[in-house]
C-alpha positions as CSV (number, residue, x, y, z in Angstrom):
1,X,33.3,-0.7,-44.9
2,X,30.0,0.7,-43.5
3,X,29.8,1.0,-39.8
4,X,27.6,-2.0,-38.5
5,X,25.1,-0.3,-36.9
6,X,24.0,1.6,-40.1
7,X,24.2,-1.4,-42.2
8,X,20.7,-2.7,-43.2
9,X,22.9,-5.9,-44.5
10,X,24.2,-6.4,-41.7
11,X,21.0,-6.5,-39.5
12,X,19.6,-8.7,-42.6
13,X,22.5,-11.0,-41.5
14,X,21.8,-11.0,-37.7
15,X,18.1,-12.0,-38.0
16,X,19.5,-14.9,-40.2
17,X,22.0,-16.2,-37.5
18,X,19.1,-15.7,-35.0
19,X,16.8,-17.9,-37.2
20,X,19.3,-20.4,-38.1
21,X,18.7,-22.6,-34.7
22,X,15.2,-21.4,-33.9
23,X,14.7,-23.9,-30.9
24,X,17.8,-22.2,-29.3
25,X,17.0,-18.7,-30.1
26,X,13.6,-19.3,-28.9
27,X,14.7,-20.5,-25.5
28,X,16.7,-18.2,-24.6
29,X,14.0,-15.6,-25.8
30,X,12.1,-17.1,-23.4
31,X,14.9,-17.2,-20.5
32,X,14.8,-13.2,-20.9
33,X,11.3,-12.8,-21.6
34,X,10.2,-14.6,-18.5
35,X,13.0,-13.0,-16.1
36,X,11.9,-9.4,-17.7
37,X,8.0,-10.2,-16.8
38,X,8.8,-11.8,-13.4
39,X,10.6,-8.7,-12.2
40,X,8.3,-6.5,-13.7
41,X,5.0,-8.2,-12.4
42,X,6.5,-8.9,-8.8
43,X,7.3,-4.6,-8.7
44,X,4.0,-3.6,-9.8
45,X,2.2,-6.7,-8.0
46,X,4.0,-5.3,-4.8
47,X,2.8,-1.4,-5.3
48,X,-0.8,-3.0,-5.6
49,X,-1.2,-5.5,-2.8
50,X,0.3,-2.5,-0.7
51,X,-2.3,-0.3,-2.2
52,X,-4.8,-2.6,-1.2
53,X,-3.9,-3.2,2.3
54,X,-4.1,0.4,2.7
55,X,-7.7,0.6,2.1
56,X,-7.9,-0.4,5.1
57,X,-6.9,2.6,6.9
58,X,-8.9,5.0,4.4
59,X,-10.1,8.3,6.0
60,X,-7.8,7.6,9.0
61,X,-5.0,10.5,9.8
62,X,-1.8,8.8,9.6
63,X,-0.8,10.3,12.8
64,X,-3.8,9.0,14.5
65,X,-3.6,7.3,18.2
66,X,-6.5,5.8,20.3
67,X,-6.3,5.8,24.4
68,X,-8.4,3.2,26.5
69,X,-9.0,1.5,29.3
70,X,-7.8,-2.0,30.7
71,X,-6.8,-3.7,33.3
72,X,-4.1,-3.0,36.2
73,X,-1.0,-5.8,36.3
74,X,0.7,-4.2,39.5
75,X,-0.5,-3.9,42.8
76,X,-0.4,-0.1,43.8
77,X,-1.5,2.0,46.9
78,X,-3.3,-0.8,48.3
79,X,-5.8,-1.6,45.2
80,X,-5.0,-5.4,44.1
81,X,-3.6,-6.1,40.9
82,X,-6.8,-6.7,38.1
83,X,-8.5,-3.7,38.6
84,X,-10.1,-2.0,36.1
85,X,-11.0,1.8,35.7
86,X,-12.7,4.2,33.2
87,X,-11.5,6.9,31.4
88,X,-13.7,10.3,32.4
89,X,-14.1,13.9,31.9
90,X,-11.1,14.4,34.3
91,X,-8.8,12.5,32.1
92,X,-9.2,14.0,29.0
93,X,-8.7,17.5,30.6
94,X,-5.8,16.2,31.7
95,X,-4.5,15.1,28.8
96,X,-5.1,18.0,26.9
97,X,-3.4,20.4,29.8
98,X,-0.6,18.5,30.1
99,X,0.7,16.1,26.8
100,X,2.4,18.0,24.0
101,X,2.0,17.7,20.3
102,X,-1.8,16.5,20.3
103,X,-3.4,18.8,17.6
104,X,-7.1,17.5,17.3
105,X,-8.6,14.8,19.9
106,X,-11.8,13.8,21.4
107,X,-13.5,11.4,23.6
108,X,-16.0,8.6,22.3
109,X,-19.2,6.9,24.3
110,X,-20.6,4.0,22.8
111,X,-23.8,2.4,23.9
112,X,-26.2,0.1,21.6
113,X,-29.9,0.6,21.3
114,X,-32.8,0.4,19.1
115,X,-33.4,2.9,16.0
116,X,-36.5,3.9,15.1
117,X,-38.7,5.7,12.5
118,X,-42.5,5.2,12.1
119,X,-42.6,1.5,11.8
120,X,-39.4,0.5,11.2
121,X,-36.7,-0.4,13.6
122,X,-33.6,-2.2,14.1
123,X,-30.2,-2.5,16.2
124,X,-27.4,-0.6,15.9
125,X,-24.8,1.2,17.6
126,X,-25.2,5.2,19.2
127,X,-21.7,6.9,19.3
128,X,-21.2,10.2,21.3
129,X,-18.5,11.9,20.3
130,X,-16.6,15.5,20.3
131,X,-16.2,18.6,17.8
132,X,-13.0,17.5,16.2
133,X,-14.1,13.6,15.8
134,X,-13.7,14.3,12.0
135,X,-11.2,15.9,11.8
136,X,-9.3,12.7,12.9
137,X,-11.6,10.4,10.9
138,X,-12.9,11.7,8.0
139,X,-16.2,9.9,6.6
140,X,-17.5,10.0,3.7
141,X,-20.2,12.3,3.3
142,X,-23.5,11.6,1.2
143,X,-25.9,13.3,2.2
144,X,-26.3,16.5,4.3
145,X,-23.6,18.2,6.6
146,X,-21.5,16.8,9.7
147,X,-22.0,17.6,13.2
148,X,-20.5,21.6,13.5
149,X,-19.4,23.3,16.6
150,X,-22.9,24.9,17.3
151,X,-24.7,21.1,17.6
152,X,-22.0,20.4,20.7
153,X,-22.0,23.8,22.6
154,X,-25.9,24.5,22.7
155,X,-26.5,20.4,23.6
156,X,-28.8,20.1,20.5
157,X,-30.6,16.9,19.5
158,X,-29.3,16.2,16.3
159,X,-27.5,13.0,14.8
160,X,-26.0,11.6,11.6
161,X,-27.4,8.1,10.3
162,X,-25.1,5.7,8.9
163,X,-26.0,4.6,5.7
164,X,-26.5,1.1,6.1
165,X,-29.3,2.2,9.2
166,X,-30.6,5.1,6.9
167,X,-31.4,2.7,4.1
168,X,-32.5,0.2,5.8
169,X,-35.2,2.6,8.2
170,X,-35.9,5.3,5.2
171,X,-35.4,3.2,1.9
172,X,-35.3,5.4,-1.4
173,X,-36.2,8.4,0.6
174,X,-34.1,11.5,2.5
175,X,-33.7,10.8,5.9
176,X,-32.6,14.7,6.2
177,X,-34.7,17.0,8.7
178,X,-36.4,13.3,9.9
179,X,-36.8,12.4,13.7
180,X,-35.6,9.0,14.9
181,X,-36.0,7.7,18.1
182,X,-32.9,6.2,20.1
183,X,-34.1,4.4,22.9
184,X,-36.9,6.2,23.3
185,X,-35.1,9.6,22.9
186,X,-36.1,11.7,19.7
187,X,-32.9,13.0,17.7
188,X,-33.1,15.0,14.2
189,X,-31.2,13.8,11.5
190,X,-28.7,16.5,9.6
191,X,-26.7,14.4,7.6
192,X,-25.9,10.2,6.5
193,X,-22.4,9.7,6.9
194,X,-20.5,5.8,5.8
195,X,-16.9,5.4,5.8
196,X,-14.6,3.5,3.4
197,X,-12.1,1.4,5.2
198,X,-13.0,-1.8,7.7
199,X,-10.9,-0.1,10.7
200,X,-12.7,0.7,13.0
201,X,-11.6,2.3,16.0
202,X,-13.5,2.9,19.6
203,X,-17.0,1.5,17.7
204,X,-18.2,-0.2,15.1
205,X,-18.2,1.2,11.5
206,X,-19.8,4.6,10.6
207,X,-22.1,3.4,8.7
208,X,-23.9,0.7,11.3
209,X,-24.6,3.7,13.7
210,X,-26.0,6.9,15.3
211,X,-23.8,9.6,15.6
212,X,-24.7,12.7,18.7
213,X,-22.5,15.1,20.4
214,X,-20.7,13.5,23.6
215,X,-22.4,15.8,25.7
216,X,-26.1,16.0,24.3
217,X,-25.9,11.7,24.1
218,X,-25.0,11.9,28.0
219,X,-27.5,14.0,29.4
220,X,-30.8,12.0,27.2
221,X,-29.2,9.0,28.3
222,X,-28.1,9.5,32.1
223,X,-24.1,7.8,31.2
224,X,-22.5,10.1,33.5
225,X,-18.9,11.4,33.0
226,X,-17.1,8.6,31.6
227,X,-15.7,7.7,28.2
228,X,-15.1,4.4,26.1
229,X,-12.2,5.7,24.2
230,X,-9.8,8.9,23.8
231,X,-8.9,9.5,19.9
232,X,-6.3,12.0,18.9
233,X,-4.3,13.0,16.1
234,X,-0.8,14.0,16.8
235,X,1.3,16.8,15.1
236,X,3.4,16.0,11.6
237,X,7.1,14.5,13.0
238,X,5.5,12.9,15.9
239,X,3.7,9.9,16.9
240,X,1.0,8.6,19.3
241,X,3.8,5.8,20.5
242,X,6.1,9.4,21.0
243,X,3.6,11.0,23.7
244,X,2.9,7.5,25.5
245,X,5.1,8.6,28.4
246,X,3.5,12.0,28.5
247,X,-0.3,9.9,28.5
248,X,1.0,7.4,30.4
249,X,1.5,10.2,33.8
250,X,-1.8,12.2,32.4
251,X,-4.0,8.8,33.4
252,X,-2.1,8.2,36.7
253,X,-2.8,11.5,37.7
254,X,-6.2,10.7,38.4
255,X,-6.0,7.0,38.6
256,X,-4.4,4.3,41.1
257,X,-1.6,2.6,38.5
258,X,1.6,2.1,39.4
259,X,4.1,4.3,37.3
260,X,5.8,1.0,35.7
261,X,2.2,-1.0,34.9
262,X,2.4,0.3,31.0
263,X,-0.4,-2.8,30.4
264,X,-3.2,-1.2,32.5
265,X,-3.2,1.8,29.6
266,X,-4.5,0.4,26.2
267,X,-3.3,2.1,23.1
268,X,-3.7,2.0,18.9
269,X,-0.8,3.7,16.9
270,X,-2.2,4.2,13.7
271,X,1.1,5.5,12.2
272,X,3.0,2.1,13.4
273,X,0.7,0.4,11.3
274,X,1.5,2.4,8.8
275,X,5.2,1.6,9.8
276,X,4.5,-2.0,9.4
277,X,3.1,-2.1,6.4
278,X,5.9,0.3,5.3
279,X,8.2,-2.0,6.4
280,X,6.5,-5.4,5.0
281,X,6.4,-4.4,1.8
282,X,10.1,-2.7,2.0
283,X,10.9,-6.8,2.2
284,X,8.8,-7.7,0.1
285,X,9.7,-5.0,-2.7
286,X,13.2,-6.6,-1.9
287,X,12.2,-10.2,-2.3
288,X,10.7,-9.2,-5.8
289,X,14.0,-7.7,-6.7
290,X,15.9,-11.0,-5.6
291,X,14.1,-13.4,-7.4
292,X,13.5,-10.8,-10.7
293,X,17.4,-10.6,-10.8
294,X,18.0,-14.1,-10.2
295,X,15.8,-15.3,-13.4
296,X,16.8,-12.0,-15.1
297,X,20.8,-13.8,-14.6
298,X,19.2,-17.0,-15.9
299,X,18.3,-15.5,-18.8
300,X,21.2,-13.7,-19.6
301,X,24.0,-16.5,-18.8
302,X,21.3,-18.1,-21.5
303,X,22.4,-14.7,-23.9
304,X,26.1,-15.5,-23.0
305,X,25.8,-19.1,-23.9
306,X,23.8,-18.7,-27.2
307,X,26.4,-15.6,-28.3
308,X,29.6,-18.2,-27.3
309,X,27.9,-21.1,-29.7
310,X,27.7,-18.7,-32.6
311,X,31.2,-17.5,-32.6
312,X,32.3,-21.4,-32.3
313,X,30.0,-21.7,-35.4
314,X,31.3,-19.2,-37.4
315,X,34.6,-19.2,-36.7
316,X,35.8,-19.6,-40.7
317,X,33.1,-16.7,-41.5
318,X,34.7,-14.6,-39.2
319,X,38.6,-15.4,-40.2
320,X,37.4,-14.7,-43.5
321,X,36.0,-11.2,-42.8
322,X,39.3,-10.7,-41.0
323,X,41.3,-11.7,-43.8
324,X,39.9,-9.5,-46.8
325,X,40.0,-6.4,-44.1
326,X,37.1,-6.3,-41.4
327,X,38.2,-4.0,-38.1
328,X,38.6,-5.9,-35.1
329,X,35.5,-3.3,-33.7
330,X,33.0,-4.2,-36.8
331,X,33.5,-8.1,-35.1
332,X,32.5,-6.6,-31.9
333,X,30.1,-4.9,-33.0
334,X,28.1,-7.1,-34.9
335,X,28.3,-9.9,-32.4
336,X,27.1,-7.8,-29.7
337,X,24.3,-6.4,-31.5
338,X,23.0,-9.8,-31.9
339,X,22.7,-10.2,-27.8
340,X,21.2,-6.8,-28.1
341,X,18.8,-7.6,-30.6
342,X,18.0,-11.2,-28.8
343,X,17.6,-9.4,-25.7
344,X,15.6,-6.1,-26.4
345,X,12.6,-8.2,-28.1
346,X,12.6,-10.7,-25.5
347,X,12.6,-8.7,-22.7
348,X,10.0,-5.8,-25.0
349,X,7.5,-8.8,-24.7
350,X,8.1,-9.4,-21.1
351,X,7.3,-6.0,-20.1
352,X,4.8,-5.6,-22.0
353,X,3.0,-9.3,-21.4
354,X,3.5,-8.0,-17.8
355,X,1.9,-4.8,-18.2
356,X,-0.9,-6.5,-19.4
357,X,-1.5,-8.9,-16.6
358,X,-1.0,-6.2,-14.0
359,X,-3.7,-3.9,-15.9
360,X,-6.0,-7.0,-15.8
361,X,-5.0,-7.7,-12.2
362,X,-5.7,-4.1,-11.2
363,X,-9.3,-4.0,-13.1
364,X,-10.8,-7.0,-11.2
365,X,-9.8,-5.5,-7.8
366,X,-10.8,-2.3,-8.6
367,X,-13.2,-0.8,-5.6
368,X,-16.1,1.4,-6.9
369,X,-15.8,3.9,-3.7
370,X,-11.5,2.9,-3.4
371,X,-10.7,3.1,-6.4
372,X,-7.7,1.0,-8.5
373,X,-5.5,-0.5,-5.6
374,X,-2.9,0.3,-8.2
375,X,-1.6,-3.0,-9.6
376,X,1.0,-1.4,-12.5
377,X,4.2,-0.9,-13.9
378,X,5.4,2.5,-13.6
379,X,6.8,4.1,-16.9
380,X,10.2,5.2,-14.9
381,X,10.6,1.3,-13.3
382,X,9.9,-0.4,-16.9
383,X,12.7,1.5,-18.9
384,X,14.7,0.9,-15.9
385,X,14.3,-2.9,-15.8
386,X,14.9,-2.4,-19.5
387,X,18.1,-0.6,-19.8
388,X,19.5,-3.4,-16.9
389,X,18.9,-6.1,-19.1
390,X,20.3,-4.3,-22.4
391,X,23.5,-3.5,-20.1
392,X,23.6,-6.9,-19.0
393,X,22.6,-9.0,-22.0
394,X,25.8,-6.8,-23.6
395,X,28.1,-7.9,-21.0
396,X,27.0,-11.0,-21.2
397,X,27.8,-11.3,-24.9
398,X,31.2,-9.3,-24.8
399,X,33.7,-12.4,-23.7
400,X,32.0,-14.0,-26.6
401,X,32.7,-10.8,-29.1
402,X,36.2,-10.3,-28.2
403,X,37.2,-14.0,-28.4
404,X,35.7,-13.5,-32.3
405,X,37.9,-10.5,-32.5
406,X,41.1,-12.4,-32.0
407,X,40.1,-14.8,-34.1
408,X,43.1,-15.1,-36.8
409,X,43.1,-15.7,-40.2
410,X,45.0,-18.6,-40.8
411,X,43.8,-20.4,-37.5
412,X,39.9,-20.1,-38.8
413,X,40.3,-21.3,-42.4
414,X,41.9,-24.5,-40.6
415,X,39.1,-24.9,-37.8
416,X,36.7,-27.5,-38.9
């Protein structure tokens, strides 16, 4: 007798049984098709929504932290509890001088004013900040050059323009080597920066604003020695939340603040947001594997069920093959290979039908400047969803294969 697998009869004979009840082939086609394409679009749907959450934090550094002011809760050294204090040129010297593992930081001054050019003017936001600014938050770039070391050590008068202010003031044309006035104060424009995230962190977005040097945006505007915020990033296998001790004692060295009041300090840890979102879509990468596997059971107790009905049905065909000299492991085999068979299509067409909706998915939230947020089914994750349900949907038809192998002669010609 041929072996099973290489039987071209034998597979004529399995699409006949399949066909023979085409309402209960069908659904439990379904069962697997639709616990394949659940699991499969709740993995890649998972990978997207995270990839779209962290647009949000685009040309952030992932070790990125933000220091600023509040309010005091504790009473200390005679100064009542509610006070409020500034961060200054003191501070940040301190912090640099004395908190480890900071590798780029710099202050930020915020004050809103009116830019102009010619005839055109409107509000927006002037932002002084320090040489390594962009190396913590890199913008995007689309015109020009960024503020280098030389602008902030010779105190020069130069600026970039956000993009919304620059076409809104200068239109179609280059706003590069062009004078705007800032309350009154001329600067020259070297560059027009934007960003593409909404974070923003100590100011409004890039691209709503004027950006100086700290020092140069001080002196035209008489602010004095104070800061808004203190941005750093902090070395790889550390984090801002890490050094908040070590900040903690830097401020209180110049400041009244009782050493427990941790509330009168303000603080952003960009890399425990990264945390969180690591973490919520851990659970929810989890959840999508918990209800995938509990249809993708469904479906094949369905195979189980289906494979236990045919051997009932052809119990006499079966005692006959036994009779005139079929191997107990050519029953097996052809048995199982229809669960295989009933389970590779169906759960083919689920991965594929879910393929397709997570390529449409991804293609209506795709960004122009962020890119696909990356709603798809990896190659690796598909064969693997794949090869589960082939090793299940097997399992699930073996009870079924080995009752038909014990199946005796003489007991099937009398079943009726």
């Amino acid at each position: 007798m041929k072996n099973p697998i290489f039987d071209l009869e034998n597979w004529k004979e399995i699409g006949a049984t399949l066909a023979r009840n085409k309402t209960r082939t069908f659904l439990t086609a379904f069962g697997i098709f639709w616990g394949t394409a659940m699991l499969a679009m709740l993995m890649g749907g998972a990978g997207g929504l995270r990839g779209m959450l962290m647009r949000n934090f685009q040309g952030f550094a992932t070790n990125m932290g933000a220091v600023f002011p509040g309010r005091t809760t504790i009473s200390y050294k005679g100064f009542n509890k509610g006070m409020s204090w500034s961060l200054n040129d003191n501070d940040l010297a301190t912090i640099r001088a004395t908190v480890p593992y900071i590798e780029a930081s710099s202050g930020i001054q915020n004050t809103s004013g009116t830019v102009a050019y010619g005839s055109k003017s409107r509000s927006a936001s002037a932002q002084g900040v320090e040489v390594d600014f962009f190396k913590i938050q890199e913008p995007t770039l689309y015109s020009g050059r960024l503020l280098n070391e030389s602008d902030f050590y010779n105190n020069r008068k130069v600026a970039l323009l956000g993009k919304s202010v620059a076409d809104e003031l200068f239109g179609t044309e280059s706003p590069l080597g062009e004078f705007v006035s800032v309350n009154g104060v001329y600067f020259q424009i070297v560059g027009v920066i934007g960003q593409d995230s909404d974070v923003s962190i100590g100011g409004g977005r890039l691209d709503e604003g004027i950006h100086m040097p700290l020092y140069t945006m001080r002196r035209a505007f008489n602010l004095g020695n104070n800061v808004g915020f203190f941005i750093m990033n902090v070395e790889q296998g550390h984090t801002p939340t890490e050094i908040r001790p070590a900040l903690h004692r830097a401020i209180r060295h110049n400041h009244p603040i009782h050493p427990e009041d941790q509330n009168a300090m303000g603080m952003f840890d960009v890399a425990e947001q990264f945390k969180m979102v690591d973490n919520l879509f851990l659970g929810i990468t989890l959840l999508a594997i918990f209800v995938g596997a509990g249809t993708l059971i469904a479906g094949i107790i369905g195979v189980g069920n289906i494979m236990w009905i045919i051997v009932k049905e052809r119990t006499q065909e079966i005692g006959i093959r036994r009779a005139i000299g079929a191997k107990p492991r050519d029953i097996i085999v052809q048995i199982l290979s229809e669960g295989m068979v009933l389970t590779a299509v169906a759960g083919t067409a689920g991965v594929v039908f879910a393929t397709i909706v997570l390529a449409a998915v991804d293609y209506f939230t795709f960004d122009p400047v962020l890119g696909s947020a990356h709603f798809q089914l990896s190659f690796s994750n598909a064969m693997g969803i794949m090869c589960v349900f082939l090793v299940l949907g097997t399992l699930a038809g073996l009870i079924p294969a080995i009752r038909a192998m014990r199946i005796k002669p003489i007991e099937a010609m009398n079943d009726k």
